[in-house]
C-alpha positions in Angstrom: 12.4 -8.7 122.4 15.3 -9.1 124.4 16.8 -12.6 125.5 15.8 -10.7 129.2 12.8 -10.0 127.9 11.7 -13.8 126.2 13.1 -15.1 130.0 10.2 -12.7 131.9 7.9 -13.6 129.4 8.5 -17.7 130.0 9.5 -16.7 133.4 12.9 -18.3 133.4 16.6 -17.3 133.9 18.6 -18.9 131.5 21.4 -16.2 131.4 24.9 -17.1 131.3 25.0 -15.8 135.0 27.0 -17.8 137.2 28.4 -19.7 134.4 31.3 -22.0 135.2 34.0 -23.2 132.9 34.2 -27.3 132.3 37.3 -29.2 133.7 36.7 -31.7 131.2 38.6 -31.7 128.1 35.4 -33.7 126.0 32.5 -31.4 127.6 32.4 -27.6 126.8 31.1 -25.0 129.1 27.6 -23.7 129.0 25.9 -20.3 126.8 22.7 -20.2 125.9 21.4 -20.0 122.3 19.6 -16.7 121.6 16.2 -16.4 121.2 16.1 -14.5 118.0 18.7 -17.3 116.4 16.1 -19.7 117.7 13.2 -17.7 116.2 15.3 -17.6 112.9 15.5 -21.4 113.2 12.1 -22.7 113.6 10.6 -19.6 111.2 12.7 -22.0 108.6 12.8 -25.3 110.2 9.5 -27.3 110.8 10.3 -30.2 113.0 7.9 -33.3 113.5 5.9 -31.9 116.3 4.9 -35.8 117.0 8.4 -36.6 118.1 10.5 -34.8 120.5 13.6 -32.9 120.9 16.9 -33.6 122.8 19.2 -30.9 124.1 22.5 -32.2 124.2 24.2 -29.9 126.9 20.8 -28.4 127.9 22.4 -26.1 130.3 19.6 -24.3 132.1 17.0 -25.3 129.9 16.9 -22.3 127.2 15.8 -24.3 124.3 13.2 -27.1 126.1 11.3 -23.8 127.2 11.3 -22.3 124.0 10.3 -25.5 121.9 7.3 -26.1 124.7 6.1 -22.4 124.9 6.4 -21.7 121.0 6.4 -24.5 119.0 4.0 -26.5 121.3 6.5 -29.9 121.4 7.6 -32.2 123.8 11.6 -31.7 124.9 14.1 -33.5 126.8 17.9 -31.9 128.1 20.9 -33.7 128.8 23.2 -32.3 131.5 26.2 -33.4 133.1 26.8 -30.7 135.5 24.9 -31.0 138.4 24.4 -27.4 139.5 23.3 -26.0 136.2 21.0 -29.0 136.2 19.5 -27.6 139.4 18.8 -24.0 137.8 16.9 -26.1 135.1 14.8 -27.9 137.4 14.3 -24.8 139.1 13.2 -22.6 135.8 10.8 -25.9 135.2 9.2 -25.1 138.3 9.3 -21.3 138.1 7.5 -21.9 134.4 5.1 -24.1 135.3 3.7 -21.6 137.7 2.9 -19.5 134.2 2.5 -22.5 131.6 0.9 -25.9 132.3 3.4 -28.8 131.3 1.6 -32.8 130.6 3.8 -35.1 132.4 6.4 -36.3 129.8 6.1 -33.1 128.4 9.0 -31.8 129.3 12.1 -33.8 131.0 15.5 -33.1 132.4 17.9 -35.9 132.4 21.6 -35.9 134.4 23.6 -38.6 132.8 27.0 -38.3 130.3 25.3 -37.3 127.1 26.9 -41.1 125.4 24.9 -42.4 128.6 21.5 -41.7 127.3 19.2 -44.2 126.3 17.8 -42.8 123.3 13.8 -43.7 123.1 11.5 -43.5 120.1 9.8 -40.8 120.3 13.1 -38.6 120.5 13.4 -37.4 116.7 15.3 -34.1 117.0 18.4 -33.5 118.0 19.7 -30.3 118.9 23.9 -29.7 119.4 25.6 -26.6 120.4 28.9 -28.0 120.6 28.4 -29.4 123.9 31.5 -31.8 123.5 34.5 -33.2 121.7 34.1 -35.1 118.7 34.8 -38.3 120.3 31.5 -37.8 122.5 29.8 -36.9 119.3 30.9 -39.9 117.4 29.2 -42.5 120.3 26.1 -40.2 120.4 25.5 -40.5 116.6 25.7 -44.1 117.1 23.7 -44.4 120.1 20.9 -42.5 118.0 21.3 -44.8 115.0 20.9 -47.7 117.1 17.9 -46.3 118.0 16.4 -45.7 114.8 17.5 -49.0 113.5 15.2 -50.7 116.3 12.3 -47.8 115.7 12.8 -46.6 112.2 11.5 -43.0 112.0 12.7 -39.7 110.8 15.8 -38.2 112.6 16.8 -34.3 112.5 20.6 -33.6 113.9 21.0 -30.1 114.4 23.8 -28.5 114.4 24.5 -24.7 116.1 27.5 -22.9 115.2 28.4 -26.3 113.5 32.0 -27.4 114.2 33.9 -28.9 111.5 34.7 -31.8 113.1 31.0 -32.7 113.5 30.1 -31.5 109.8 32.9 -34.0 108.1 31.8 -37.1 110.6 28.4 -36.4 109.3 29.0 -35.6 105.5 31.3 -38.9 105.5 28.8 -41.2 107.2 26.5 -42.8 104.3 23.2 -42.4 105.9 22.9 -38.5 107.0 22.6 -35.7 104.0 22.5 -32.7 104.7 18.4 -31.2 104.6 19.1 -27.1 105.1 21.3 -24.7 106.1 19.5 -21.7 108.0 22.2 -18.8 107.7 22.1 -16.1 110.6 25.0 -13.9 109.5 26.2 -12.8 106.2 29.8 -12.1 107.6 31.0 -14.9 109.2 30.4 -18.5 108.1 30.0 -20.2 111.2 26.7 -18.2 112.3 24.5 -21.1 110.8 22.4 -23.7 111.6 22.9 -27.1 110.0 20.1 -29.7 109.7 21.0 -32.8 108.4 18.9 -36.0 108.4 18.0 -39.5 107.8 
């Protein structure tokens, strides 16, 4: 099915339609992760379905509808831009007209990504390059702070990993690397990395 066709079916719009280009030189702009790459993912990829997942750069929601419909788990999205956070709020209440959502369920959260307080029940973390490497760095932390405080099993994921990410992680004593989910044969950077504690 199309990505058209997943967004009827869940009845969202999470297309890269009035997509705007960031200012900032840390935060990147929005696009979407594809359904079938997300499919590929979680066919490989079993997460704890106790915990939930954070979308760093959640954009309009894509991947908190996805988890929720598919994989039945609890989500949260980070976004800093304020009028793609308001087609996310709007696609959660568009969905919910299809697919009841628990309070908690399902959360959208406008703060800087290094801004958010990272609870205990958040175990997976999901990155599409949403920022620089310095952003990254203070959101690693943030989350190891956490899990210091509530020890628990922690899954960073990493989407068309960049290879500034990959050598923080593979050069920081507590992550290895768990799988590598490859989408394309061709070109190396069609992957998914999952590395955890």
């Amino acid at each position: 099915m199309s990505d058209k066709g997943i967004d009827q079916q869940l009845n969202i719009l999470t297309s890269r339609e009035h997509e705007k280009v960031s200012s900032s030189f840390h935060y990147h702009r929005y696009e979407p992760t594809p359904y079938n790459d997300l499919y590929c993912l979680f066919a490989e990829y079993k997460p704890n379905k106790h915990g939930r997942i954070v979308d760093y750069g959640c954009g309009k929601g894509r991947l908190l509808f996805y988890v929720h419909f598919y994989q039945q788990m609890k989500a949260v999205g980070i976004e800093l831009d304020n009028e793609i956070l308001k087609v996310a709020k709007k696609n959660l209440q568009m969905y919910q007209k299809k697919t009841p959502v628990k309070a908690g369920d399902m959360n959208f959260v406008h703060c800087f990504a290094e801004k958010y307080p990272v609870k205990s029940i958040d175990q997976t973390f999901f990155f599409f390059n949403p920022f620089s490497i310095q952003i990254f760095i203070v959101v690693i932390n943030n989350i190891l702070l956490s899990y210091l405080e509530f020890p628990r099993g922690i899954d960073i994921i990493l989407y068309y990993p960049s290879e500034d990410y990959i050598f923080f992680l593979e050069n920081h004593a507590i992550f290895e690397l768990k799988q590598e989910i490859k989408l394309n044969k061709k070109s190396e950077d069609e992957r998914f990395l999952i590395y955890g504690i």
